[in-house]
C-alpha positions as CSV (number, residue, x, y, z in Angstrom):
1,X,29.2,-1.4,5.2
2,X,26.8,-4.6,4.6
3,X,25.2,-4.8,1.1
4,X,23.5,-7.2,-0.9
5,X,24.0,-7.7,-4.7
6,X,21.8,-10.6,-6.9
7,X,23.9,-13.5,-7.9
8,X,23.0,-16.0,-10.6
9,X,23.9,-19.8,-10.1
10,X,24.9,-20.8,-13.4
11,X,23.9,-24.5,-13.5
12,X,20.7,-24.0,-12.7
13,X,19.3,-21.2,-14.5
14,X,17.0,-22.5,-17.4
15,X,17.0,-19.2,-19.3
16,X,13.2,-18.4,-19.0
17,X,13.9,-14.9,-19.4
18,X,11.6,-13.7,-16.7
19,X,14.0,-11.6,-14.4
20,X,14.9,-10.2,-17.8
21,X,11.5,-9.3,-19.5
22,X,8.9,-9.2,-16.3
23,X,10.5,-7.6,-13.3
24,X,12.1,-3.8,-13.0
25,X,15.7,-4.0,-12.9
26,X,18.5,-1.7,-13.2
27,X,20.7,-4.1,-14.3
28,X,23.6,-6.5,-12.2
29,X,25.8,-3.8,-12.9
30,X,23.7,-1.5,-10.9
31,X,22.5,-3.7,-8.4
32,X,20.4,-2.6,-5.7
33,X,20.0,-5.8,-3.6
34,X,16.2,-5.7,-3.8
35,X,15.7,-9.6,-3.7
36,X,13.2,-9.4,-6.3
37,X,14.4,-12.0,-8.6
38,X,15.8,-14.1,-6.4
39,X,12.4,-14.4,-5.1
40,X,11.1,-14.5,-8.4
41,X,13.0,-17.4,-10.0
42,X,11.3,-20.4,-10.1
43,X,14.5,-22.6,-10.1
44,X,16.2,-20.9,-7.4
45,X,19.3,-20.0,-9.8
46,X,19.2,-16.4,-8.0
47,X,20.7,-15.7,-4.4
48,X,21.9,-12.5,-2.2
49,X,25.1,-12.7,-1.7
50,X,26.2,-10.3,0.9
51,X,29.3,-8.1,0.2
52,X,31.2,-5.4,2.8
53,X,31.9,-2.6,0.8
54,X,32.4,0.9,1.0
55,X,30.1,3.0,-2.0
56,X,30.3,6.3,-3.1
57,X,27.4,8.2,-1.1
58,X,24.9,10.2,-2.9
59,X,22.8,13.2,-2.3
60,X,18.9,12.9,-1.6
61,X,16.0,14.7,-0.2
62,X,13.2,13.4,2.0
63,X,10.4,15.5,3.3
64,X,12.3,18.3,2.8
65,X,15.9,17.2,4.7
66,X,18.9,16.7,2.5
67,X,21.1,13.4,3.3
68,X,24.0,11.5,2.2
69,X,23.1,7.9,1.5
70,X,25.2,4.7,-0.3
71,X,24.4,4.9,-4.2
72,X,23.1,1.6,-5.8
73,X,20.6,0.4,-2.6
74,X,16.7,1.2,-3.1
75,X,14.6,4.3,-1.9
76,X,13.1,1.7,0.6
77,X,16.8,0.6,1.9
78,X,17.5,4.4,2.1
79,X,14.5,5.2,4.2
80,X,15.3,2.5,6.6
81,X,19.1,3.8,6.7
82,X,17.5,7.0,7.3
83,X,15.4,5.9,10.9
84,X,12.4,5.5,8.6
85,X,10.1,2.9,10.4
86,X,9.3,0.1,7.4
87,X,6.5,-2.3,8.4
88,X,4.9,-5.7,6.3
89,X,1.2,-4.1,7.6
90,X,-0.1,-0.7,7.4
91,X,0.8,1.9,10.0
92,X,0.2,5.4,10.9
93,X,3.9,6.5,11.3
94,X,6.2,4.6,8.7
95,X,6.4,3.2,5.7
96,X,3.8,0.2,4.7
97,X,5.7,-1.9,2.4
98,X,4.2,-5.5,1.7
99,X,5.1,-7.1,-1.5
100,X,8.5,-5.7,-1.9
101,X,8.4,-6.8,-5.6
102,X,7.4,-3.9,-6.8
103,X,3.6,-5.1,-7.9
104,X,1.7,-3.6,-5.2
105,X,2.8,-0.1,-5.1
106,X,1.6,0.2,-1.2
107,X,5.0,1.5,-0.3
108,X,4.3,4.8,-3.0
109,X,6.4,7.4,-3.0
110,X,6.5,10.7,-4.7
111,X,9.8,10.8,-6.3
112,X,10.5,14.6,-8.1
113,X,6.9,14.9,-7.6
114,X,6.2,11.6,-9.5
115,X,4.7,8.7,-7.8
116,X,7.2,5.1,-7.8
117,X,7.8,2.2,-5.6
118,X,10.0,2.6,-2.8
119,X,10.8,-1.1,-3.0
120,X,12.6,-1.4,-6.7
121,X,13.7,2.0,-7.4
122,X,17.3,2.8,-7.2
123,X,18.2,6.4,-5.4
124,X,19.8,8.5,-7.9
125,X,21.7,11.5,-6.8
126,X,19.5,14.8,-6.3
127,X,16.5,12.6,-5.7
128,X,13.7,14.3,-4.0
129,X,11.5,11.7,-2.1
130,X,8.2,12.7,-0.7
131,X,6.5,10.4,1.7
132,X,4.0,12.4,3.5
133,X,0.5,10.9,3.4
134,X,-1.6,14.4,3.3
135,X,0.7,14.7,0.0
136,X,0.3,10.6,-1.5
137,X,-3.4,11.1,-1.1
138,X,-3.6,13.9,-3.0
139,X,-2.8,11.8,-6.0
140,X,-4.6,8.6,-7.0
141,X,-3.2,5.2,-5.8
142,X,-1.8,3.2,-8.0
143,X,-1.7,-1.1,-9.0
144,X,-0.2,-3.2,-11.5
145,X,-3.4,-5.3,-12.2
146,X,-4.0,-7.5,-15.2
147,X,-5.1,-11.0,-16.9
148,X,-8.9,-9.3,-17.2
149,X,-10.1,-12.2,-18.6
150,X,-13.7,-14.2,-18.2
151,X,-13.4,-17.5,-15.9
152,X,-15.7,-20.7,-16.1
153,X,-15.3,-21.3,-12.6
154,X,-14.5,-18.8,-10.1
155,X,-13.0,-19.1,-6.8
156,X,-12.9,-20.0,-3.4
157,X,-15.5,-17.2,-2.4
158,X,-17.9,-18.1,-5.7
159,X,-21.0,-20.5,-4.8
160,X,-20.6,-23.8,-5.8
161,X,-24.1,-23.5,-7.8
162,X,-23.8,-21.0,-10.0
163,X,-23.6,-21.9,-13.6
164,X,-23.0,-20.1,-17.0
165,X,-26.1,-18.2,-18.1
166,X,-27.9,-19.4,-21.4
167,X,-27.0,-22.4,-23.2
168,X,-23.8,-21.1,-24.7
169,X,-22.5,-19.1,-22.1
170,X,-19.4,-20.2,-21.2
171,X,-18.4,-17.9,-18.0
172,X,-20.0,-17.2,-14.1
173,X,-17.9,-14.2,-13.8
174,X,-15.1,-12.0,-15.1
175,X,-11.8,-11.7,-13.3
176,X,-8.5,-9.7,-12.7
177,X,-5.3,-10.4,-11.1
178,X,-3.4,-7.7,-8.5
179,X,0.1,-8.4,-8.5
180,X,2.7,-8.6,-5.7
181,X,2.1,-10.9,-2.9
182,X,3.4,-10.6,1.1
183,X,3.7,-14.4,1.0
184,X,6.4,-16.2,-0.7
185,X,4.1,-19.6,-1.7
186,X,6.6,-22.3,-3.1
187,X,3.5,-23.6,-4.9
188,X,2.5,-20.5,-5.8
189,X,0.1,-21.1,-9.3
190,X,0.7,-17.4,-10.4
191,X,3.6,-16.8,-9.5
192,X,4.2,-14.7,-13.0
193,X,1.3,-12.4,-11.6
194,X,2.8,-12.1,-8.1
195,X,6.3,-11.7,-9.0
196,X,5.7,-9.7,-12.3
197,X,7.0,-5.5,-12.3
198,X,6.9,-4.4,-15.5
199,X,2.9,-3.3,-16.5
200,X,1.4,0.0,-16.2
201,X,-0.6,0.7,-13.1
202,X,-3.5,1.4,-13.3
203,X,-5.7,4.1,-11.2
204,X,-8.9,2.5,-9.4
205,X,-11.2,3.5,-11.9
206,X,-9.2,2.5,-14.7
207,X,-9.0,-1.3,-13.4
208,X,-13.3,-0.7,-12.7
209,X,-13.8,0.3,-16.5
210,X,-12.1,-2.4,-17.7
211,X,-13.8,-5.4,-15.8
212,X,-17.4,-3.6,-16.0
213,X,-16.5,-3.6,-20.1
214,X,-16.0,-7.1,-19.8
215,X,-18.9,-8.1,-17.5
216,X,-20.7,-6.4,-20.1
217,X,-19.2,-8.4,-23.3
218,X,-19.7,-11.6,-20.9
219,X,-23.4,-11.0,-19.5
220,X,-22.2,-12.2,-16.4
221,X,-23.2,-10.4,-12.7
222,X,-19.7,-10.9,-11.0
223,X,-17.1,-9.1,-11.0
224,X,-13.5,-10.7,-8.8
225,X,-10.2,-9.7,-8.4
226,X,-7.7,-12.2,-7.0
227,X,-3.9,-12.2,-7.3
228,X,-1.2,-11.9,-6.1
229,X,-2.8,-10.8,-2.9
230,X,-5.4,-8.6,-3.9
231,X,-6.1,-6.7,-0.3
232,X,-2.3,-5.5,-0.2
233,X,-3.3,-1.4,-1.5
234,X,-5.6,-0.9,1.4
235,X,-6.4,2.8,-0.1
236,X,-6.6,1.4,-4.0
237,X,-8.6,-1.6,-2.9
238,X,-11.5,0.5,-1.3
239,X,-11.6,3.0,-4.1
240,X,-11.9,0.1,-7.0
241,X,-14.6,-1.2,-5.0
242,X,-16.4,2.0,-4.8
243,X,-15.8,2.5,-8.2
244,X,-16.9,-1.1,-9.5
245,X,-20.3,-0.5,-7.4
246,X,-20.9,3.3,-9.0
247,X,-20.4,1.7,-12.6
248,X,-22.7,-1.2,-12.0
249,X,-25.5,0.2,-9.7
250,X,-28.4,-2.8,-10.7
251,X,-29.2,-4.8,-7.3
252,X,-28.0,-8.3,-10.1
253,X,-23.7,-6.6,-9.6
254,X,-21.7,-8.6,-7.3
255,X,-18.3,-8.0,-6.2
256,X,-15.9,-10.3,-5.3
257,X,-12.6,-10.6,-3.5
258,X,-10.3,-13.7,-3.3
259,X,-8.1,-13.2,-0.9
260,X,-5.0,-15.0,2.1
261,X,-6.8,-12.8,4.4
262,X,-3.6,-12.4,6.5
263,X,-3.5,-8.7,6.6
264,X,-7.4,-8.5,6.6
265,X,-8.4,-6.8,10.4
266,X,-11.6,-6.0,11.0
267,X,-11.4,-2.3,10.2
268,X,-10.3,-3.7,7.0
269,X,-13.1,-6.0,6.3
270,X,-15.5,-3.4,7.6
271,X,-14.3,-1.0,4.9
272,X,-14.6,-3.7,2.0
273,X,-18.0,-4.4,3.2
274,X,-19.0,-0.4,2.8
275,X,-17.3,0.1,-0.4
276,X,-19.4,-2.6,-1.6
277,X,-17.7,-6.0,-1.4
278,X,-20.7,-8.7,-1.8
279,X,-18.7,-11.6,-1.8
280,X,-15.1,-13.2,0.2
281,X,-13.1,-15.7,-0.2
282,X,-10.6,-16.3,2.9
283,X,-7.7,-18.9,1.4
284,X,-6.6,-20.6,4.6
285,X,-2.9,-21.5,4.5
286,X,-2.3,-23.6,7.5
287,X,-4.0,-24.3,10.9
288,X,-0.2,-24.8,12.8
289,X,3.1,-22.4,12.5
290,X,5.0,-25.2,10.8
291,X,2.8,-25.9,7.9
292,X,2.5,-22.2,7.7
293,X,5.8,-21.8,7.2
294,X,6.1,-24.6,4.8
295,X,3.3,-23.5,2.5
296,X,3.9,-20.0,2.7
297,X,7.3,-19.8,2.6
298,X,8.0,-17.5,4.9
299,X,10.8,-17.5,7.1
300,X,10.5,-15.4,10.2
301,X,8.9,-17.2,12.8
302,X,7.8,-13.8,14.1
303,X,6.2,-12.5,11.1
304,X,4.4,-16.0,10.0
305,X,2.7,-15.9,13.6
306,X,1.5,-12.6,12.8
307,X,0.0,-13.6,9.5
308,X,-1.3,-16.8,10.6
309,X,-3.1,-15.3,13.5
310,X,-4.6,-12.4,11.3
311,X,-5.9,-14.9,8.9
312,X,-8.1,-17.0,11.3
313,X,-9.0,-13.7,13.3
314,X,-10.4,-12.8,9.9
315,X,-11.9,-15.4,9.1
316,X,-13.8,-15.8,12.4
317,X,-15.0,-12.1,12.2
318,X,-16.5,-12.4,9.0
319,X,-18.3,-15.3,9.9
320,X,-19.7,-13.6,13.3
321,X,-20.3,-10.4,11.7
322,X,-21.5,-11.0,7.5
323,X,-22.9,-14.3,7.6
324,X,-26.2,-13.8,5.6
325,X,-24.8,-10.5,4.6
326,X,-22.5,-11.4,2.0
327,X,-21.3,-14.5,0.6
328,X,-18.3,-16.1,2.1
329,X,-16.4,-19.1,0.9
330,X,-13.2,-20.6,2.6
331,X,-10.4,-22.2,0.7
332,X,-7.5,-25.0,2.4
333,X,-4.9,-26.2,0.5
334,X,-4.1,-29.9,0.1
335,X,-1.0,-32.1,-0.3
336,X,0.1,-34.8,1.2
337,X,4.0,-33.3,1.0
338,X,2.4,-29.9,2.8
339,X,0.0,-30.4,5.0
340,X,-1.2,-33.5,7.2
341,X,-4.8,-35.1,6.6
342,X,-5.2,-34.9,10.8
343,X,-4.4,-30.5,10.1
344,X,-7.0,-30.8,7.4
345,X,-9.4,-32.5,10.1
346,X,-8.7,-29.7,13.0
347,X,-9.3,-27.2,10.2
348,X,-12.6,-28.4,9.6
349,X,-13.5,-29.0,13.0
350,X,-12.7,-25.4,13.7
351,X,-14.8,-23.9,11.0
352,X,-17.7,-26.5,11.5
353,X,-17.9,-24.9,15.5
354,X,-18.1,-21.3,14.5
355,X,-20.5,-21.9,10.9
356,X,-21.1,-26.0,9.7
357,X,-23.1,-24.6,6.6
358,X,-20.1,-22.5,5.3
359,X,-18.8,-23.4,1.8
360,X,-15.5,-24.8,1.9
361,X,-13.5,-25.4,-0.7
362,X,-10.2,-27.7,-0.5
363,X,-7.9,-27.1,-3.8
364,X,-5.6,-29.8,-4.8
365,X,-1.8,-28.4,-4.6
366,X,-0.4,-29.4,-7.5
367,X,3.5,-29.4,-8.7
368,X,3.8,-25.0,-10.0
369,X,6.4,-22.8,-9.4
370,X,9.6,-24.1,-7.2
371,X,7.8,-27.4,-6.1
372,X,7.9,-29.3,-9.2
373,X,8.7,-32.1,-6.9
374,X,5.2,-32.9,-5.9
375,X,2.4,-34.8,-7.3
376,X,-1.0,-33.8,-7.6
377,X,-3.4,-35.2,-5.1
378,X,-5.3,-38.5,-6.6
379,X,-9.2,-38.3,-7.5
380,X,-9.0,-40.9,-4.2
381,X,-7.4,-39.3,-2.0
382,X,-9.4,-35.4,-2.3
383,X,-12.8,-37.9,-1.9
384,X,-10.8,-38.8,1.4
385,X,-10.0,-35.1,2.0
386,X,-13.5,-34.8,1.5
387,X,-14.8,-36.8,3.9
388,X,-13.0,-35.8,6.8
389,X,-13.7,-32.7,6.1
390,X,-17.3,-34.2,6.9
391,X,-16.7,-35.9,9.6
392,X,-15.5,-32.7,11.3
393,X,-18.9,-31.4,10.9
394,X,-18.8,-29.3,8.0
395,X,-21.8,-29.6,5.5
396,X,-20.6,-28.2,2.0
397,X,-17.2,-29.3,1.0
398,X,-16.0,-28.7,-2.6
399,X,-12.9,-30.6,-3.7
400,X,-10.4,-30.2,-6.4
401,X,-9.7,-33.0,-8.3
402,X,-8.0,-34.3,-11.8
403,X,-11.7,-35.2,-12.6
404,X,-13.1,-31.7,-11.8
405,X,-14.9,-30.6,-8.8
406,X,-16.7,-32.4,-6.9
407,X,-19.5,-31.1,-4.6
408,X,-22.1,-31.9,-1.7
């Protein structure tokens, strides 16, 4: 039978220690094939190397059948073994898996009655896997969400105008970080988030307590939560929300979400919007499959369309359906080795037909994670950025630049 087991390329491991300290692993003696730090490694010294092998099977129970499956693959691996239908979106009849780092914890399991990710956790003999919904949701969901911290200057979906309150105030809003990610960014700027296993989870309420506590040291009105991909846990998503808008009930509370928008339908946005999501920030990858693909790094042509098409779709329902509702702000990446200043131009031509007043941010892809190849765009060369942004018709373009933002 076809497995996969991590390899490490000698020569070009640094020794940062992060597949060692930051991400679940039972070890390369027990490897489960996972993928997890090869996708993790920012210098690409990891790979899956595929082996035909025959492994001792081992006993396991799911919803209630017993089966023999290979020891040393994942619960996730088993399920699909098993017929199991596993998805990148969420579905009605399978399993809803999008990170597959082990950050998100969308693809919960009950495992001897105690919730785990199906994507990192080995299946141990006399394993008994629950993955029922009427029985998940009897439980709370579950996140690994950190870096609570205060932040000077917000994100794509923060208005360009707000400042720090009081002469020495020093932040606009308080923030948090959802790890796991379903993109696999090469220029990824938090890539230790995204990619990072290890933390406690925390409940919905728990993450709420902790950024109302600081909203509260900070005397600031907004409250974000970025990533990673922060809209992965459709279920813990709507109940943070719900919780963040119960702890801070005074009309002043916003609540923000940064966000790819590339799972985001518009049941989903709907729901955000009724838990009480005030504020959105859609972070456009790419306007054409190839630069998708490039930025993104995904490889399957089939699932990059999907992604690609959900984001825009998202992007032009919230525009039709929340503008003057709640406050949205749209982000697009720039590099000249990513993305072509005629892309940049269509993107801004297709925002400026459905809403030419929209804030639009452009951040300046600089050399992070696995593209340390690149240089950061010039102060020059975003003012250009700028102004074709302009000339497509948009009327408030904020651009990134070595010499801070600049504005309309």
């Amino acid at each position: 039978m076809k497995f996969y087991i991590s390899r490490k390329i000698t020569n070009l491991c640094v020794h940062c220690g992060f597949c060692e300290t930051q991400i679940e692993c039972p070890g390369s003696e027990n490897c489960t094939g996972c993928g997890v730090c090869v996708d993790a490694c920012p210098n690409q010294a990891k790979i899956l190397e595929e082996v035909l092998e025959e492994r001792k099977k081992v006993k396991i129970k799911v919803d209630g059948e017993t089966y023999e499956v290979p020891e040393k693959i994942t619960i996730l691996k088993a399920l699909e073994i098993l017929g199991y239908k596993i998805s990148y979106f969420p579905t009605k009849d399978g399993i809803y898996a999008p990170c597959r780092t082990g950050g998100c914890w969308a693809c919960m399991v009950l495992v001897d009655g105690k919730p785990k990710q199906a994507c990192i956790t080995p299946v141990k003999n006399g394993m008994n896997i629950q993955t029922s919904k009427t029985e998940l949701e009897k439980i709370q969901p579950l996140r690994i969400v950190s870096g609570f911290q205060g932040h000077p200057v917000g994100g794509v979906g923060t208005p360009y105008w707000l400042k720090p309150k009081g002469f020495f105030a020093r932040y606009i809003e308080v923030a948090c970080f959802a790890h796991g990610c379903i993109l696999r960014c090469p220029t990824c700027q938090n890539w230790e988030i995204t990619y990072s296993s290890k933390n406690t989870p925390l409940t919905p309420n728990q993450a709420a307590v902790k950024i109302t506590g600081l909203r509260r040291l900070y005397g600031v009105d907004r409250m974000a939560i970025s990533g990673g991909e922060s809209t992965l846990n459709y279920r813990w998503l709507i109940a943070y929300l719900k919780n963040l808008k119960k702890l801070n009930p005074d009309k002043d509370a916003r609540f923000h979400v940064d966000t790819n928008a590339v799972i985001l339908t518009k049941e989903y946005i709907d729901r955000l919007v009724e838990a009480g999501m005030t504020d959105i920030g859609p972070d456009i990858k790419a306007l054409t499959l190839p630069t998708f693909k490039k930025i993104t790094g995904i490889k399957s042509e089939e699932l990059a369309k999907k992604l690609l098409e959900t984001e825009w779709e998202a992007v032009k329902y919230l525009i039709n359906q929340y503008w003057g509702k709640i406050f949205i702000g749209i982000g697009i990446p720039y590099n000249k080795k990513l993305i072509s200043l005629e892309e940049i131009w269509e993107i801004g031509r297709k925002i400026a037909e459905w809403e030419p007043t929209i804030q639009v941010c452009v951040l300046d892809y600089r050399p992070e994670f696995r593209r340390q190849d690149i240089e950061r765009p010039s102060f020059h060369e975003m003012v250009k950025v700028k102004n074709i942004l302009e000339d497509a018709g948009l009327k408030c373009v904020i651009c990134q630049t070595t010499q801070g933002h600049i504005g309309p």
